[in-house]
C-alpha positions as CSV (number, residue, x, y, z in Angstrom):
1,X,127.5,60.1,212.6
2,X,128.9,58.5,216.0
3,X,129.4,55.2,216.5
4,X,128.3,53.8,219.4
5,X,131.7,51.5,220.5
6,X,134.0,54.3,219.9
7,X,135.4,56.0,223.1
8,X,136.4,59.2,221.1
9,X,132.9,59.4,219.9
10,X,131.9,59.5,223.3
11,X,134.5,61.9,224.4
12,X,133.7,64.6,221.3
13,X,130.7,64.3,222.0
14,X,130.6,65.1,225.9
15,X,129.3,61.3,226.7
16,X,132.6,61.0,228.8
17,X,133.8,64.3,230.8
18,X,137.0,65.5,229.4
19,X,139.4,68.6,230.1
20,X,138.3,70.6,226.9
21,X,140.7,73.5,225.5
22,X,138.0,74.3,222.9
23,X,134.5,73.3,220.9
24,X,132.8,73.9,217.9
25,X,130.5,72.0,216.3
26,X,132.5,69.8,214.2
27,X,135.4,69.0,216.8
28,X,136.5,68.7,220.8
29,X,140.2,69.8,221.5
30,X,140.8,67.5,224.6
31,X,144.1,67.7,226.6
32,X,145.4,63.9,226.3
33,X,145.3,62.1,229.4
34,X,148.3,60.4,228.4
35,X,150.4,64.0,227.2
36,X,153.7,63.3,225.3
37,X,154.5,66.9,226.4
38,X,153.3,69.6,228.9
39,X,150.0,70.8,226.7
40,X,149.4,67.9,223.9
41,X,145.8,68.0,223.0
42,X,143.6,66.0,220.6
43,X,141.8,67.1,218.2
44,X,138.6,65.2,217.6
45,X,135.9,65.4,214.8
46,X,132.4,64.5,216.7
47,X,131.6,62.6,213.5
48,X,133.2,59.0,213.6
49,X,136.3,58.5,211.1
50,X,138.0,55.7,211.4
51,X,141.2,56.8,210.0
52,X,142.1,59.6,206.8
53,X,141.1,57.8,204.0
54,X,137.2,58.1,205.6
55,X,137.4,61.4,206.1
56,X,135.5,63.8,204.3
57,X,137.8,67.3,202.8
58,X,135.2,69.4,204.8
59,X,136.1,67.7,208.1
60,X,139.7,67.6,207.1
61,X,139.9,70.9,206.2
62,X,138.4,72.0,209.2
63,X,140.7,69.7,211.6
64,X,143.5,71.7,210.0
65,X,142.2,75.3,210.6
66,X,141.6,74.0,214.4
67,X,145.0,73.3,214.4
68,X,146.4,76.4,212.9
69,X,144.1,78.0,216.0
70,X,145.4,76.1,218.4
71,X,149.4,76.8,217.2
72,X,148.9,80.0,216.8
73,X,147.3,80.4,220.4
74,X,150.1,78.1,222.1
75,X,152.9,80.1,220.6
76,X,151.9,83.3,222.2
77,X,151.2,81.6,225.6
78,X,153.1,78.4,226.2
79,X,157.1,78.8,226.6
80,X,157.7,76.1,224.1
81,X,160.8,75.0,221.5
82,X,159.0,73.9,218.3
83,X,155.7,72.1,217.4
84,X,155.1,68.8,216.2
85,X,151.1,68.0,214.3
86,X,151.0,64.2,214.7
87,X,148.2,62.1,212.7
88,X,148.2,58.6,212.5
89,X,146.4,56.0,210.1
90,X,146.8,52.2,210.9
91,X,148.7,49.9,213.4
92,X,152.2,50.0,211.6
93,X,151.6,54.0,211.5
94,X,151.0,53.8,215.2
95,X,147.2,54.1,215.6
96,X,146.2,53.1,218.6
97,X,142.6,54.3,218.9
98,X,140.3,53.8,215.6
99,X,138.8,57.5,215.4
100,X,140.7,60.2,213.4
101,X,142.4,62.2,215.3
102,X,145.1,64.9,215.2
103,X,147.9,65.4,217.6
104,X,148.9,68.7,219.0
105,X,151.9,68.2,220.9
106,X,154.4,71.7,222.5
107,X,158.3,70.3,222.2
108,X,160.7,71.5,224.9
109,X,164.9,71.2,224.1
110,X,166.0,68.3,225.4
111,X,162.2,66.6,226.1
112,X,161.8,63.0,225.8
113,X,159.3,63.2,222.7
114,X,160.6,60.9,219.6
115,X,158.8,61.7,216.4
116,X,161.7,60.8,214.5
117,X,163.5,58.8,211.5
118,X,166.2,57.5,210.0
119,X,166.6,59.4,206.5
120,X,166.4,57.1,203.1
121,X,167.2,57.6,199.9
122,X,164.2,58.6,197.5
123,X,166.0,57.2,194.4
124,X,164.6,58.6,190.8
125,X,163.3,55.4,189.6
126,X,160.8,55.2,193.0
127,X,159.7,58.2,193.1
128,X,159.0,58.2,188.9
129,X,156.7,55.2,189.6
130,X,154.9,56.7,192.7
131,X,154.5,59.5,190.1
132,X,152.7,57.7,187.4
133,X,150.3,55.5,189.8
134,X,149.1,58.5,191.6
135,X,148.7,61.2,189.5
136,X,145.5,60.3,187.8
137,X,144.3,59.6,191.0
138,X,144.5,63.1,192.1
């Protein structure tokens, strides 16, 4: 289902022209328009998600293999350093535009991409707690 407000809808679903690496019909790979890195491309589900936590684990799935495709492809053609996959849910996780979306982005030594930390400390009693919440959730 697309939703009619949503300009990714429109660009997976060839409403908006778009520079287009590859298609099936569950996803567009677009190259981003605003590219963190020489060949960082989107990958879009033409069904509207508005984040992970919609998204269905035949879509997600699906996403992933598409991305696998796409790294494996880049590797033997682009001249690149390493590889980041980039997905984003919510404002404090950096989401900018409300569709899922997946991040493809080719990292050069010494380019100006930051995808980046500073390390914590997972201490026992945390990540006991996280334990027992989640589990029988899974």
């Amino acid at each position: 289902m697309k939703k009619d407000d949503c300009i990714f809808c429109k660009l997976a679903n060839g409403e908006i022209p778009t520079n287009s690496l590859y298609e099936d019909e569950v996803v567009k790979v677009i190259f981003d328009a605003s590219p963190a890195a020489k060949g960082h491309v989107l990958i879009l589900p033409k069904n509207h998600f508005d984040n992970i936590y919609e998204l269905d684990e035949e879509t997600s799935a699906h996403v992933f293999k598409v991305a696998t495709k796409i790294a494996k492809a880049y590797k033997q053609v682009l001249d690149f350093d390493g590889l980041n996959i980039v997905q984003n849910n919510g404002e404090a996780a950096g989401q900018t535009v409300f569709h899922f979306h997946m991040h493809i982005i080719p990292r050069y030594v010494n380019d100006s991409v930051n995808v980046t930390w500073a390390q914590g400390v997972a201490t026992q009693e945390d990540i006991d707690e996280i334990k027992s919440k989640v589990s029988s959730l899974l």
